[in-house]
N, C-alpha and C positions, 0 to 999 in steps of 0.2 A: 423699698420705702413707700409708704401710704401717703396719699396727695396731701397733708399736711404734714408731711415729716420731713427735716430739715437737719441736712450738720453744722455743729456750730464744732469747730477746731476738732475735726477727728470724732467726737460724740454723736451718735444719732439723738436726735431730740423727736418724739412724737408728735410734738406740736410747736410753734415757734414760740407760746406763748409763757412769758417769766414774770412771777409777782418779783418788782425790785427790792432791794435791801431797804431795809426802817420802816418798809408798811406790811410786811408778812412775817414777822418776828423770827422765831425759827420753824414755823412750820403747823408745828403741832397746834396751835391755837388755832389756825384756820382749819386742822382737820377734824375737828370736832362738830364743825358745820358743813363739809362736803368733802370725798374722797380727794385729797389733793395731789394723788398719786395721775388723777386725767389732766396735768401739768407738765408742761417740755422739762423744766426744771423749778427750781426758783432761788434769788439770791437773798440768803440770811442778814439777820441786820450785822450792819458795820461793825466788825470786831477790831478792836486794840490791844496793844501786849499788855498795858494793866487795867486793872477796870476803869470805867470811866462814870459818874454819876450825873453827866451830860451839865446843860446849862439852866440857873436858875428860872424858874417860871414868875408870870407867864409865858408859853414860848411853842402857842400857835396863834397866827392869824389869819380868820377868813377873809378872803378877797372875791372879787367877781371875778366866775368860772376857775376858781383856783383858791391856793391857801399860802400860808409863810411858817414856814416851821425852824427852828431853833434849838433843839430837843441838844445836839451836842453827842453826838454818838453815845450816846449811855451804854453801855454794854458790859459784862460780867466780868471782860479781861480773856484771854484767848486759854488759859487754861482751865476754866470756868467752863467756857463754849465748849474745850473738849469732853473736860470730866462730866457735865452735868446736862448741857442743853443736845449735844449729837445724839449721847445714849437714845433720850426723847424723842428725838428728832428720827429715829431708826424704826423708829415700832411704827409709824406713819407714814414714812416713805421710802420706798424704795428703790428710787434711780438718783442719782448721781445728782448733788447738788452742789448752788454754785456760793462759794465763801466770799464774800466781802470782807477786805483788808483797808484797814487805815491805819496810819501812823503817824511822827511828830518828825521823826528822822528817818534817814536811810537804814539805820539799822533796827529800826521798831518794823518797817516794814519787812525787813528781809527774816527778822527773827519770827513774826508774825505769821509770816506765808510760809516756813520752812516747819512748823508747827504745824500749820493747818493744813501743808501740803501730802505731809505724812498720814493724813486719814484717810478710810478707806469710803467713807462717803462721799469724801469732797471729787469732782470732776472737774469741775475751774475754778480758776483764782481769779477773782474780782478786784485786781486793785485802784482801791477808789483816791486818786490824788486829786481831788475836786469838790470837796465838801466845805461850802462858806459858813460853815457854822462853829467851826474850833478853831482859835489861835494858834501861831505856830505852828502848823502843821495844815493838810489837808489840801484847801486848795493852794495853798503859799508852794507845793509841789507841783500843782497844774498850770499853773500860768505861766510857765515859763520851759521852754523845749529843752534844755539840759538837765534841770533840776527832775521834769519829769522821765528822761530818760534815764540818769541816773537812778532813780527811783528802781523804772524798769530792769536796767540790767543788773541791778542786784538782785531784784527778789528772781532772775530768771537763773543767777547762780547757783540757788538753793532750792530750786520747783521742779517738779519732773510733772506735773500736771500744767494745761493752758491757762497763759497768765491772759489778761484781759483786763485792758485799762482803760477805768473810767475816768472821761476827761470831762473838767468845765465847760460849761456855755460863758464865763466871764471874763472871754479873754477877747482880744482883737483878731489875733489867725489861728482858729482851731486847727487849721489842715498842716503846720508846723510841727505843732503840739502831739498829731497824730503820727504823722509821718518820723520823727525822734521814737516816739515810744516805738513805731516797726524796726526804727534802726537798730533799735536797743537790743530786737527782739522779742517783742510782744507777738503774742500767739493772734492778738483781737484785739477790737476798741470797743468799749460801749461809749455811748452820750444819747443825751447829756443827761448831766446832773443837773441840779435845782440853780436857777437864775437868783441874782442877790436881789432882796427886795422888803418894804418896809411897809407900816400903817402907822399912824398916829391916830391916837383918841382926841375926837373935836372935845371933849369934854375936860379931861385934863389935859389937853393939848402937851400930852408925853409918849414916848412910842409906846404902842400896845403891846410888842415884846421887849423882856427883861435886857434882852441883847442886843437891842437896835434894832437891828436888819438880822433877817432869817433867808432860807431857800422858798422861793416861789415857784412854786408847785402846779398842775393841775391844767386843764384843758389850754386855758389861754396860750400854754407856750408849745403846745403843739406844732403852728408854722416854723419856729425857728429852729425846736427840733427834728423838725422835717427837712430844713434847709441843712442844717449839718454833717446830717448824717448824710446825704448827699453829696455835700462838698466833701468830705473823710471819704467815703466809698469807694467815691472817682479818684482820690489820691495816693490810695493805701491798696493793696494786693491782700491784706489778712481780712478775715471776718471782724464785720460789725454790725455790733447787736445796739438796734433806737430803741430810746427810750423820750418821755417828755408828753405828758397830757394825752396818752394814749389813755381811751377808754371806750373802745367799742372795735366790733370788729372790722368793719371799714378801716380806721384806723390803724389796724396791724397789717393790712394790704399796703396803703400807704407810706407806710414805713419800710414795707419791702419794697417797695416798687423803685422808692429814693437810692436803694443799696444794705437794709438789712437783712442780715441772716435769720434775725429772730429778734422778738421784741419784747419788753420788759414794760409791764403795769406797775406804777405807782401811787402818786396820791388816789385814783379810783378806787383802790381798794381800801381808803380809809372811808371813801364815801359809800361804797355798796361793797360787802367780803364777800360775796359770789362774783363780783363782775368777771374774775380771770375764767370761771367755770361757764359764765354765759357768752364770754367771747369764741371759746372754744367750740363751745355749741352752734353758733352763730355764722363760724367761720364756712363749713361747707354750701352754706345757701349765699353767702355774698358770693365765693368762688364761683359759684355755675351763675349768681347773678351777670359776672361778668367773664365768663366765658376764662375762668381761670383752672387748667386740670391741674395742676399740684405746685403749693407753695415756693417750691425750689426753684422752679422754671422760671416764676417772677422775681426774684431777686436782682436787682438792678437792673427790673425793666421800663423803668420810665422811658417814654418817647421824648427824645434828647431835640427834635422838631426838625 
């Protein structure tokens, strides 16, 4: 393995670095601006077993050092995603990419991931029980340790690829939440996903998104995704992959150093579409800055004091 390369559940990954689901579409739109094949992997937007046409706009808001989105998993329906978007998605990349899975019920998920499990591009299953942006379903799975284990151990009865559950930041004991999905089964955890968060316009003093409250995004919540993934790390014996205001390469050190395998870029890449390309670049001068010879080794090396 080459001093950035890293396994995340059995997979060799080149680099630890992953553009997250709903800001790298399915792929091909970011390769048209830079080879996105110099990518550990990356996770496609949120798919669901029927289509979804997400939530009325408007339904983003800028905030300081971050943003609130609402968007509502819009996506084609999972066999849309197979027939139409992986074809596309094939001529551009070529290693092993990671499916994000949502659904309303236990069995949207498991029909979902049993679908998407059977492709030959997919390498992990991203199931996301943690998305504050749909009713009925999403995070109403995360917030609670049997609902999302259950979750788990269905879609792990129909998966022969690693499942990998992304959990909320809006709960009170993440390390519950985590430790159920391992019982379940779960191959990984990623977190977090987007914190629940809101804006009003001083001018019509109504909220500036159509849905209330969206996912807050973006640098600001980097500390707390750094504490979680942390507190999950130390709990949990599988791989976990941080995510949360990562956007530079310092930051993907920090994120290992808490106890990630590998890390995953989000809102940054709605603000710069190269940033996943320039952290990568980036990544071997901060290592020798500090005296780091290969990614793997720091993996849950913070000094505990």
């Amino acid at each position: 393995m080459g001093r950035l390369s890293v396994d995340l559940c059995g997979i060799t990954l080149d680099n630890p670095v992953i553009p997250a689901s709903g800001t790298f579409g399915y792929g091909y739109e970011y390769a048209e601006l830079y080879d996105i094949n110099q990518l550990g992997t990356f996770s496609f937007k949120g798919t669901t077993r029927e289509p979804r046409f997400g939530n009325p706009t408007p339904r983003i808001a800028e905030c300081t050092a971050g943003m609130i989105n609402a968007v509502g998993l819009q996506n084609p329906g999972v066999e849309k995603v197979i027939s139409e978007e992986l074809p596309k998605l094939k001529q551009c990349f070529h290693k092993p990419v990671m499916a994000n899975i949502s659904g309303f019920s236990v069995e949207d998920y498991a029909y979902t991931c049993q679908k998407l499990d059977a492709q030959e591009q997919v390498g992990w299953l991203e199931v996301n029980v943690s998305c504050p942006n749909v009713h009925g379903g999403g995070m109403s799975f995360g917030t609670d340790p049997k609902a999302a284990a259950e979750v788990t151990a269905a879609v792990k009865k129909v998966a022969h690829k690693p499942v990998i559950v992304k959990l909320s930041p809006n709960v009170t004991d993440i390390v519950a939440i985590a430790k159920a999905c391992e019982d379940a089964g779960a191959d990984g955890i990623s977190l977090i996903n987007t914190m629940l968060g809101m804006r009003i316009d001083l001018r019509t003093r109504k909220p500036i998104i159509a849905n209330k409250m969206g996912g807050f995004s973006g640098p600001a919540i980097f500390p707390v995704a750094v504490r979680m993934v942390y507190q999950v790390a130390n709990a949990v014996k599988i791989p976990v992959v941080g995510m949360g205001g990562v956007s530079k390469a310092e930051d993907v050190v920090e994120m290992m150093l808490a106890g990630a395998t590998a890390v995953e870029v989000g809102a940054a890449n709605l603000v710069n579409p190269y940033v996943c390309s320039q952290i990568i670049r980036d990544l071997p001068e901060v290592m020798d800055h500090y005296r780091i010879n290969t990614l793997q080794e720091i993996i849950g090396g913070v000094n505990h004091g």
